[in-house]
C-alpha positions as CSV (number, residue, x, y, z in Angstrom):
1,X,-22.6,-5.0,16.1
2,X,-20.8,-1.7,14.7
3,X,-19.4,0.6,17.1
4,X,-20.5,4.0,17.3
5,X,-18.1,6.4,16.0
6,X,-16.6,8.7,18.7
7,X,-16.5,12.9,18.4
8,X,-12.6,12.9,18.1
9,X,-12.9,9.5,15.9
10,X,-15.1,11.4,13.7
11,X,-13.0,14.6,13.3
12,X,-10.1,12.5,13.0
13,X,-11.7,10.7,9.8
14,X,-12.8,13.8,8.1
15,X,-8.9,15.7,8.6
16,X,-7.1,12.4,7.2
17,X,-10.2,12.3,4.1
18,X,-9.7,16.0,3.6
19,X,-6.2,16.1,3.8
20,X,-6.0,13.2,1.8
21,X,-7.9,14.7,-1.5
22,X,-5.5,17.9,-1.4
23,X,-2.0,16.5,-1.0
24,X,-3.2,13.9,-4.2
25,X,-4.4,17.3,-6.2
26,X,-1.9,19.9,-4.9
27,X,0.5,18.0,-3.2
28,X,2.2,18.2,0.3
29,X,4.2,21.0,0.4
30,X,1.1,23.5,-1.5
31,X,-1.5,22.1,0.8
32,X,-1.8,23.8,4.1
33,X,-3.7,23.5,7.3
34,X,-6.2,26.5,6.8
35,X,-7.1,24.6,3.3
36,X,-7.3,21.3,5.2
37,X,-9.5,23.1,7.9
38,X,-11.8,24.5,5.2
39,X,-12.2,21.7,3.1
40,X,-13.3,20.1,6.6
41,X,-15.8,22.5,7.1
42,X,-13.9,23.3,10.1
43,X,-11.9,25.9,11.8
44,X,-8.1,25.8,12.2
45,X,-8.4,25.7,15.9
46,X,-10.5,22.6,15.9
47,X,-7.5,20.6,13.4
48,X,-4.9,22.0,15.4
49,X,-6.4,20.3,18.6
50,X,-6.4,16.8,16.9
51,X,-3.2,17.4,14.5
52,X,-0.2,19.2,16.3
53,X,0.8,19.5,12.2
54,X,0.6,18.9,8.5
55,X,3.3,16.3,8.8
56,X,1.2,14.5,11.6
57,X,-1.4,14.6,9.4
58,X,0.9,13.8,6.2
59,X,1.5,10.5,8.3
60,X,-2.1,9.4,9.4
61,X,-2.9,10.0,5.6
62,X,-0.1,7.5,4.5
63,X,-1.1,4.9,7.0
64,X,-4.7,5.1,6.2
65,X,-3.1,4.4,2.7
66,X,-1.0,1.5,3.2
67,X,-3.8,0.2,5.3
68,X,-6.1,0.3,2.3
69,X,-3.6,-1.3,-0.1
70,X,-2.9,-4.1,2.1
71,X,-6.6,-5.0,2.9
72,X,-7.7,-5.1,-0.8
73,X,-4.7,-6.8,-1.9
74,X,-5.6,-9.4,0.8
75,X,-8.9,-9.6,0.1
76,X,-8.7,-10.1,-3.0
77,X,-6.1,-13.3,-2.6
78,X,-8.2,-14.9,-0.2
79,X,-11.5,-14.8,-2.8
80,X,-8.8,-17.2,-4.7
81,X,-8.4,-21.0,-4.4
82,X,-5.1,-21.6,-6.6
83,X,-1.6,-20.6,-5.1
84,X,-1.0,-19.6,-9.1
85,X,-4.3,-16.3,-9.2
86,X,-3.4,-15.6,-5.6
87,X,0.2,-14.8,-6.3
88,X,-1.2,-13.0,-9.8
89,X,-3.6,-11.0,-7.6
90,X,-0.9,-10.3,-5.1
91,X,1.4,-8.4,-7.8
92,X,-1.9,-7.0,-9.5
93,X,-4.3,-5.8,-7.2
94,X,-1.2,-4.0,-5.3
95,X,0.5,-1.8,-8.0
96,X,-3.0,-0.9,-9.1
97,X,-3.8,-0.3,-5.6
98,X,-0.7,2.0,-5.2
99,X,-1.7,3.6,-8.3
100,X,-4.7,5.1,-7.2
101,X,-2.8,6.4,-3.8
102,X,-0.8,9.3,-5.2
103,X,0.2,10.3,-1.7
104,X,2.4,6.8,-1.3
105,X,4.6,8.6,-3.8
106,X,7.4,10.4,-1.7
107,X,7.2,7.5,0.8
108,X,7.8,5.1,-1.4
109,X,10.6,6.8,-2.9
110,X,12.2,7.0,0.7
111,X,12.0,10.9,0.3
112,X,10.5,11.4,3.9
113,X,11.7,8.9,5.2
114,X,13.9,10.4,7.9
115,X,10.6,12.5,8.9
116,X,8.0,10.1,9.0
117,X,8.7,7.2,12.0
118,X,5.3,6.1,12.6
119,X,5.1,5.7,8.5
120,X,8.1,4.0,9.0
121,X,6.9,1.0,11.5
122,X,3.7,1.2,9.6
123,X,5.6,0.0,6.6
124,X,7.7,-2.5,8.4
125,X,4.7,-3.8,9.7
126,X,3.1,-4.3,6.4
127,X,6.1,-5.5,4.7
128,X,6.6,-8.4,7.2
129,X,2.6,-9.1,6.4
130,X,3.4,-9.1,2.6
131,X,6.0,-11.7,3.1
132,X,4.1,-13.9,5.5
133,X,1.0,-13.9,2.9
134,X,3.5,-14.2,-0.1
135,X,5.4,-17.2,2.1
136,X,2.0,-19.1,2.5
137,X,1.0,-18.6,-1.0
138,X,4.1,-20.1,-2.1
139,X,3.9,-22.7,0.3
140,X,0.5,-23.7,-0.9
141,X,1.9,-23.8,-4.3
142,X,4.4,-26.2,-3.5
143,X,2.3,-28.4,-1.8
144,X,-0.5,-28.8,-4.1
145,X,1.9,-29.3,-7.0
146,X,1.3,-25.9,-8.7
147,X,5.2,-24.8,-8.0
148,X,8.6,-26.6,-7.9
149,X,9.3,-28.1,-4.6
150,X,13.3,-27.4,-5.3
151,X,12.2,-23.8,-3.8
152,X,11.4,-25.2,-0.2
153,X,14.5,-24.5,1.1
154,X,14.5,-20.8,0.0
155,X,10.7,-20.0,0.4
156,X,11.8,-16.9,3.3
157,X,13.7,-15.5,0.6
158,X,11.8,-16.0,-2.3
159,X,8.6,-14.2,-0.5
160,X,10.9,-11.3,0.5
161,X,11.9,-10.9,-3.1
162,X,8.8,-10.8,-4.1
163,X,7.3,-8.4,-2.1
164,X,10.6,-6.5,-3.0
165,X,10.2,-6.5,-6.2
166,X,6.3,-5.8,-6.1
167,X,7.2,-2.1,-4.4
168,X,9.8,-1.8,-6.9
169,X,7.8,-2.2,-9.7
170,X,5.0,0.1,-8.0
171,X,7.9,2.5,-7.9
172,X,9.0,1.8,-11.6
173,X,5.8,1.4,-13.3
174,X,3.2,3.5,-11.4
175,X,4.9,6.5,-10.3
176,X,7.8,7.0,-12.3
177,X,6.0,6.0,-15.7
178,X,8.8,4.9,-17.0
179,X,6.1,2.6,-19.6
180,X,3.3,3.5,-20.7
181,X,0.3,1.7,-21.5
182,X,2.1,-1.0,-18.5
183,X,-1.2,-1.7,-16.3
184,X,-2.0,-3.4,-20.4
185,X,1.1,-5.4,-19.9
186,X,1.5,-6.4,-16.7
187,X,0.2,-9.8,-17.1
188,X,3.0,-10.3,-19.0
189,X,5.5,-9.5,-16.2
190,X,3.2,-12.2,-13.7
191,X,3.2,-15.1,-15.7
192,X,7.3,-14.9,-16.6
193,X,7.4,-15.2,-12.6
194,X,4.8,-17.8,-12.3
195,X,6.9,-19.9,-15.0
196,X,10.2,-19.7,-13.1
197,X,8.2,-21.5,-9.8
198,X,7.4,-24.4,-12.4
């Protein structure tokens, strides 16, 4: 049975959606809460009682984000059998994922960092998911023969280093373009790391 969406549920979903299609086209600092407002269909007075702020709104954006990113990436890993395409979905789905959420951008750069605390536990919260999903992936690896057994001892830190080096790369590839054409490569990148747990 689906729950009936509540007045101030549904107000709050159409700010975040809003809000959330003009910081990715104009960006956070050009986008203000009269164009947030309007693009709601809404006037100012009726955001300003749900949203004190653009930044409280900035944040609900960003956790709606990281929300979205974590459930596909999950979803997408538990549609898979073998520890070997659930690892290569993890790296996969998630920087593609984070490529389509423009808004992740200054967060993920730790630019905001010092203004944004919810985003802050948000993130811790997903980061200790990532490691726990990684850690069990690897685990199954290990014991169905698919990766090296020597790693046992250092699964904790083998997860956290790879969902360390999953945001990096996020970072590296998606936002700051530093190659092009990578999303062509990146398969590349996932088996070299699916070789060393041989």
């Amino acid at each position: 049975m689906v729950l009936a969406l509540t007045k101030e549920e549904i107000i709050k979903d159409e700010a975040v959606k809003a809000a959330q299609a003009l910081f990715q086209q104009y960006g956070l600092h050009k986008t203000t809460m009269e164009d947030i407002a309007k693009a709601m269909g809404r006037g100012k007075s009726t955001l300003y009682y749900y949203y004190k702020s653009k930044d409280e709104i900035f944040e609900a954006v960003i956790i709606k984000e990281i929300e979205e990113v974590f459930e596909k990436t999950k979803n997408a890993i538990n549609a898979q059998t073998l520890a070997e395409d659930k690892l290569k979905l993890y790296f996969a789905v998630l920087i593609k994922e984070v490529k389509s959420k423009s808004n992740l951008y200054y967060i993920l750069r730790g630019e905001l960092k010092d203004n944004y605390t919810q985003v802050n536990i948000v993130i811790k919260k997903f980061n200790t998911q990532d490691v726990k999903i990684v850690k069990e992936i690897l685990l199954l690896g290990i014991a169905n023969g698919e990766f090296s057994n020597a790693f046992q001892d250092d699964i904790e830190l083998l997860a956290y280093s790879a969902v360390s080096a999953s945001r990096s790369l996020a970072v590296d590839l998606v936002i700051e373009e530093k190659f092009p054409n990578w999303d062509n490569r990146l398969e590349v990148l996932i088996n070299v790391i699916i070789k060393g747990l041989k």
